[in-house]
matplotlib code that plots the C-alpha trace (Angstrom):
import matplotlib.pyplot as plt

x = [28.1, 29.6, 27.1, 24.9, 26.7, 27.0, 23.0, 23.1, 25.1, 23.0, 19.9, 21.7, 20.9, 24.4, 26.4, 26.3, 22.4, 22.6, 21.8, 22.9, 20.7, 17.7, 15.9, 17.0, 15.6, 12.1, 11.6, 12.3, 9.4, 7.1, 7.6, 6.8, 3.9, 1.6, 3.3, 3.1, 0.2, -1.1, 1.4, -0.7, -3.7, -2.9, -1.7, -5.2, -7.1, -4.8, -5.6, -9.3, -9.5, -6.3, -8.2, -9.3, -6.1, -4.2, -0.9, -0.5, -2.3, 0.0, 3.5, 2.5, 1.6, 4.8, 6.8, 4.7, 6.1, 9.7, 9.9, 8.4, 11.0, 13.7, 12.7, 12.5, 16.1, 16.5, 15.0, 19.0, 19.8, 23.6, 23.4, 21.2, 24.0, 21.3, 18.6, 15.5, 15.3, 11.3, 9.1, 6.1, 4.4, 3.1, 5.7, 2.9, 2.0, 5.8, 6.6, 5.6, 7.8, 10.5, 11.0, 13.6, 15.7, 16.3, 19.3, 19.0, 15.6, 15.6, 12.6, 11.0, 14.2, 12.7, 9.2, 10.2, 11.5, 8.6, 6.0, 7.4, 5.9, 2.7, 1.6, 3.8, 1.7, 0.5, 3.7, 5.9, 8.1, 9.9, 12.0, 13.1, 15.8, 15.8, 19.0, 17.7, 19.4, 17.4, 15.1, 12.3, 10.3, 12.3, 11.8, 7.9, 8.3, 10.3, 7.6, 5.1, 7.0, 7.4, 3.6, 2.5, 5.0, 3.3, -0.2, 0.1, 1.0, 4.7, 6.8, 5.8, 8.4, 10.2, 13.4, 14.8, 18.8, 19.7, 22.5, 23.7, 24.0, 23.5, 26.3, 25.8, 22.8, 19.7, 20.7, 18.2, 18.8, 16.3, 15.0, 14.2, 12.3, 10.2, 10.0, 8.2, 6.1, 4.5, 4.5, 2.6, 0.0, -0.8, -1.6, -5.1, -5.1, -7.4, -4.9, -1.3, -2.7, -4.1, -0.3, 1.2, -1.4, -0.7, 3.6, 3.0, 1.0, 3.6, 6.4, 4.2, 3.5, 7.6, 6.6, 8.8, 12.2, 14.5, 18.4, 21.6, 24.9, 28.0, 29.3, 27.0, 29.0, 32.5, 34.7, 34.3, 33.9, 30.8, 33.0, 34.9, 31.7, 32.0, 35.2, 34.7, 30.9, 30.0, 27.3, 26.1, 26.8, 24.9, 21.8, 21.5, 21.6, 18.9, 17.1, 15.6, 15.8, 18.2, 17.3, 20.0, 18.9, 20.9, 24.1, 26.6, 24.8, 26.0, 30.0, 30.4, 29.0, 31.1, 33.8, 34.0, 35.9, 36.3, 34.6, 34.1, 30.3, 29.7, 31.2, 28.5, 26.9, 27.8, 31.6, 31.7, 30.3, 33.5, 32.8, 29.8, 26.9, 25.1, 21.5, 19.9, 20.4, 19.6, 20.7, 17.9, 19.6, 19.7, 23.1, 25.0, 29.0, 30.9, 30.5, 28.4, 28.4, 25.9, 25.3, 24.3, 27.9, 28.2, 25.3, 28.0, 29.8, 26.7, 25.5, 28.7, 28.8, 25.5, 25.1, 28.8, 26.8, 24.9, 26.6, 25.9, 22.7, 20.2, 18.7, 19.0, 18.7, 19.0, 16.9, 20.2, 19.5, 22.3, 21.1, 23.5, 26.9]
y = [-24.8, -26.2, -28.5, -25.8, -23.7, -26.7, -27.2, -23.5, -23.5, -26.5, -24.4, -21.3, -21.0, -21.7, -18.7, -19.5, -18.4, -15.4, -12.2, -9.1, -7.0, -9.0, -6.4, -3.3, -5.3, -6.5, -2.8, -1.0, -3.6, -2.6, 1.0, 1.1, -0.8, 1.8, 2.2, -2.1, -1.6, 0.8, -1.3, -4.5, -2.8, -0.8, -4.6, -6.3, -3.6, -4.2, -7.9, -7.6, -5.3, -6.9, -9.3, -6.4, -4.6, -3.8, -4.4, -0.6, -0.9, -3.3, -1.7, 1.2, -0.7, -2.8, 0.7, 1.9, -1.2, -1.0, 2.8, 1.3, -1.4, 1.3, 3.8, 1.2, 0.7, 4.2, 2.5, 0.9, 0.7, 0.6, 4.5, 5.8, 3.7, 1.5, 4.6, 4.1, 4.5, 2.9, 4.0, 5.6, 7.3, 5.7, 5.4, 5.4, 8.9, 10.2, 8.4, 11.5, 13.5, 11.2, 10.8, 13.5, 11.5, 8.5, 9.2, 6.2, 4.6, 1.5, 0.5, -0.7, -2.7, -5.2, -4.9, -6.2, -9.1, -9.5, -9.1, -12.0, -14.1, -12.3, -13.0, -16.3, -19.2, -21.1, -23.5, -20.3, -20.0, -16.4, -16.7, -13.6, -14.2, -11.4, -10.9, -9.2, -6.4, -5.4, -7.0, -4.5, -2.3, -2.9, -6.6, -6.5, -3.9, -6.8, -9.1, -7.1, -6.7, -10.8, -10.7, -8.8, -10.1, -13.3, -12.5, -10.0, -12.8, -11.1, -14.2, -18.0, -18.1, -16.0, -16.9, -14.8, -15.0, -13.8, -14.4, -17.5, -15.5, -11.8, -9.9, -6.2, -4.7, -4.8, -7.7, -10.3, -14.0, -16.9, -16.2, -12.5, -13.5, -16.5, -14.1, -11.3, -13.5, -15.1, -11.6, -10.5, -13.3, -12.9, -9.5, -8.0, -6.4, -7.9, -6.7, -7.6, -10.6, -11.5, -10.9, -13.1, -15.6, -15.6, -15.2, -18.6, -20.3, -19.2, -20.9, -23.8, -24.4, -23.4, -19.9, -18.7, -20.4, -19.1, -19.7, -18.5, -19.1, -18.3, -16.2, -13.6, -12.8, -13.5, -9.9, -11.1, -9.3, -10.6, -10.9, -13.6, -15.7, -18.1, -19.2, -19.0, -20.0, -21.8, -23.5, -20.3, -18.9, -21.6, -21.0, -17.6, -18.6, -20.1, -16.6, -15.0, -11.3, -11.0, -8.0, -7.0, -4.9, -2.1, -0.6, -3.3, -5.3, -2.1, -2.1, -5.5, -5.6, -2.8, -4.1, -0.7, 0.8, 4.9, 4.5, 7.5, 8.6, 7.5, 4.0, 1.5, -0.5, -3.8, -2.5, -2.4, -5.8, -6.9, -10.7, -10.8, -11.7, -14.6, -13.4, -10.2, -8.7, -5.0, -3.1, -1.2, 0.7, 4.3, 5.8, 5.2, 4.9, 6.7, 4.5, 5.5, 4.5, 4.5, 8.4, 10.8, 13.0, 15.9, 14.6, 13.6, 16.6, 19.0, 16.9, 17.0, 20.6, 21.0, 18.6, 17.1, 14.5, 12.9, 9.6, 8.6, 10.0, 8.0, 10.7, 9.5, 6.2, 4.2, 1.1, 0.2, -2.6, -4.6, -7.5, -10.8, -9.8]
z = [56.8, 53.7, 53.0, 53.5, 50.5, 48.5, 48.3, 47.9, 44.9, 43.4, 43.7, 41.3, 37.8, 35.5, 35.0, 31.0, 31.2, 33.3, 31.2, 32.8, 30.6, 31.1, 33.4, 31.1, 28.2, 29.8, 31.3, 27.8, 26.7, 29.9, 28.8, 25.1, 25.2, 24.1, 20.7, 20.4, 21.4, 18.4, 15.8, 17.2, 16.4, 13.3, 11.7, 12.7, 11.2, 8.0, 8.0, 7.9, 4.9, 3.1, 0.6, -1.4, -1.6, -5.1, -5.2, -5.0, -1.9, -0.3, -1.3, 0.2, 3.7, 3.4, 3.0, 5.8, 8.1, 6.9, 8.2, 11.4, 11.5, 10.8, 13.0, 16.0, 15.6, 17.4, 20.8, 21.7, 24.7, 24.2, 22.5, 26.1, 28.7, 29.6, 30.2, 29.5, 25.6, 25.4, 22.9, 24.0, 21.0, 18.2, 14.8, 12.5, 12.7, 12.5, 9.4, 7.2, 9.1, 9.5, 5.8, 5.5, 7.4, 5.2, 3.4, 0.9, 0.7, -1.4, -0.8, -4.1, -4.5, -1.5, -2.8, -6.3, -4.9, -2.5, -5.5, -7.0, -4.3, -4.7, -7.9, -8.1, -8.2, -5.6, -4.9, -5.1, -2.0, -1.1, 2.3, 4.2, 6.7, 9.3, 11.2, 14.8, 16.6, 20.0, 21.5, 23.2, 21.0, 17.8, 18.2, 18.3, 15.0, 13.6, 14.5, 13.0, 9.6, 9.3, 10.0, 7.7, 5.3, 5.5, 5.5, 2.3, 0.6, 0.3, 1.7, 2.5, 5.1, 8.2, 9.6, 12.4, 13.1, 17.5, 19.2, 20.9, 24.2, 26.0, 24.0, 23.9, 25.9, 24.5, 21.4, 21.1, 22.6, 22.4, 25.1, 24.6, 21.3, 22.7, 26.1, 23.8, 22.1, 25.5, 26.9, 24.1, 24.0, 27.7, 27.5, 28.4, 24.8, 22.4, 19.8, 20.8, 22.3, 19.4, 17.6, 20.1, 19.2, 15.4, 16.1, 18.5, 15.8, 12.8, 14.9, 15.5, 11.5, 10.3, 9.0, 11.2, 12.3, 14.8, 14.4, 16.2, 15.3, 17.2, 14.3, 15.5, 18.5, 17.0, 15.8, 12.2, 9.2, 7.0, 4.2, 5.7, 6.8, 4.1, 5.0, 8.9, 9.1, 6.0, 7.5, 8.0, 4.5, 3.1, 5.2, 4.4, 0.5, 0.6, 1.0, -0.9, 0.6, 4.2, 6.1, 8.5, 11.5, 13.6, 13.7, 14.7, 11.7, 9.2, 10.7, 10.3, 6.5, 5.5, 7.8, 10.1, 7.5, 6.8, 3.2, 1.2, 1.7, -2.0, -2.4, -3.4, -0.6, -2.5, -3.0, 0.9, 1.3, -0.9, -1.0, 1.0, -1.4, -0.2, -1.4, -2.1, 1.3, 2.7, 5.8, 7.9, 10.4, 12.4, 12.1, 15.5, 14.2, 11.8, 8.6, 5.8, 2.5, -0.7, -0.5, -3.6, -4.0, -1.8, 0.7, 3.7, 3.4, 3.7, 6.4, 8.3, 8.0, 9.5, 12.2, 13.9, 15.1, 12.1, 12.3, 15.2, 16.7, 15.5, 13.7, 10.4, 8.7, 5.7, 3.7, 2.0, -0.6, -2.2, -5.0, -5.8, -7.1]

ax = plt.figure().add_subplot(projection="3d")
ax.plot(x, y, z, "-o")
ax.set_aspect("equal")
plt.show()
């Protein structure tokens, strides 16, 4: 009988690789595959009439897939306990509507440092670090960002930041983002299969570089990464726009402090200035800062719950201090 339990044991995966949220994670993917499926499509479409564009043309389609990437942050599966939280209708015809609800939009900021790329010469570089939140649908809107990044001729160079392990729900892992990019491939959607086919390929080349650092999953304050993680630090300078994704992302830049509604975003970052960085994220705690005066007052007199419904969101840009 021992023996028996010994082989047994052999045969297990190590506890270090289980990832209790896996199944919540791949079914949230399963279920929002209609509106992947209509970003997958909407972004072919946009490569095969993107030689003509005007720059005009392609800062309004960038805009376009930064709402996406913002409004995929809703689909967290920490803010529905674990429910299903999938996206089933496409973004792209909300964003119009959706526009009320981004209380800063900074926007143009990221596209001026993206045009530099664009009408650099041809051994210009532009890297944008992207620092992931959860996997599922806002992963593949991640995914489809970086793409299109690349193939406007916006950035030379992807890198994606994940945690070192399964942390909190629906957060992406190494697995999760090479998982979504096979799942994605093997599809029987000309479209997304297509993406997957391009996403393997980018990986392949180095336009796209996947990192995770313990850091990540540590209770740090950014501000403090240079002395805890300069390894880290040092990466991320070497970029030239960071995009930090989700809600968790947000508290730790501002270091989950009650801020007045109106302090600037880079105040809040205090010493945290590694690169030009910006935060897109759907409000889920109470920490807000970067407001017009008087906006988080009327807000909080309106709706209790602004902060932390997902309702709202920001494209909060903060350059070099």
């Amino acid at each position: 009988m021992y023996r028996r339990i010994q082989e047994g044991m052999c045969l297990s995966p190590p506890i270090s690789g289980f990832d209790v949220f896996e199944d919540v994670k791949k079914e949230s993917f399963f279920q929002s595959q209609p509106a992947m499926l209509s970003l997958c499509a909407h972004l072919q479409e946009l490569k095969g009439k993107m030689s003509g564009f005007s720059n005009t043309e392609v800062r309004e389609e960038i805009h376009k897939l930064l709402q996406v990437s913002l409004w995929g942050n809703k689909c967290d599966l920490s803010i529905s306990g674990g429910q299903d939280n999938s996206q089933k209708t496409s973004v792209l015809s909300s964003l119009e509507d959706f526009k009320a609800f981004i209380l800063v939009d900074d926007m143009d900021s990221l596209w001026n440092i993206l045009l530099r790329n664009r009408d650099g010469n041809n051994e210009s570089r532009t890297r944008v670090d992207i620092v992931l939140d959860n996997a599922g649908f806002e992963l593949v809107t991640d995914f489809i960002l970086a793409d299109a990044m690349l193939s406007l001729n916006l950035a030379t160079e992807v890198h994606f930041h994940g945690k070192v392990g399964p942390w909190y729900v629906s957060d992406t892992t190494k697995h999760d983002y090479d998982w979504t990019i096979q799942k994605c491939l093997a599809t029987n959607n000309k479209w997304m299969s297509k993406c997957g086919q391009t996403w393997k390929e980018n990986l392949k080349k180095g336009r796209w570089v996947y990192h995770q650092h313990l850091f990540w999953t540590l209770p740090h304050e950014y501000c403090t990464m240079a002395e805890v993680a300069p390894d880290l630090y040092t990466e991320l300078q070497k970029s030239d726009l960071v995009l930090f994704k989700g809600d968790l992302n947000y508290r730790k830049l501002t270091g989950d402090r009650k801020w007045d509604y109106t302090v600037p975003f880079s105040e809040a970052l205090r010493s945290f200035h590694p690169a030009p960085l910006c935060s897109i994220r759907t409000l889920k705690a109470d920490v807000q800062v970067g407001l017009q005066e008087g906006v988080g007052e009327r807000l909080s007199a309106a709706e209790t719950d602004w902060m932390i419904s997902g309702k709202y969101g920001v494209i909060q840009f903060s350059p070099v201090v």
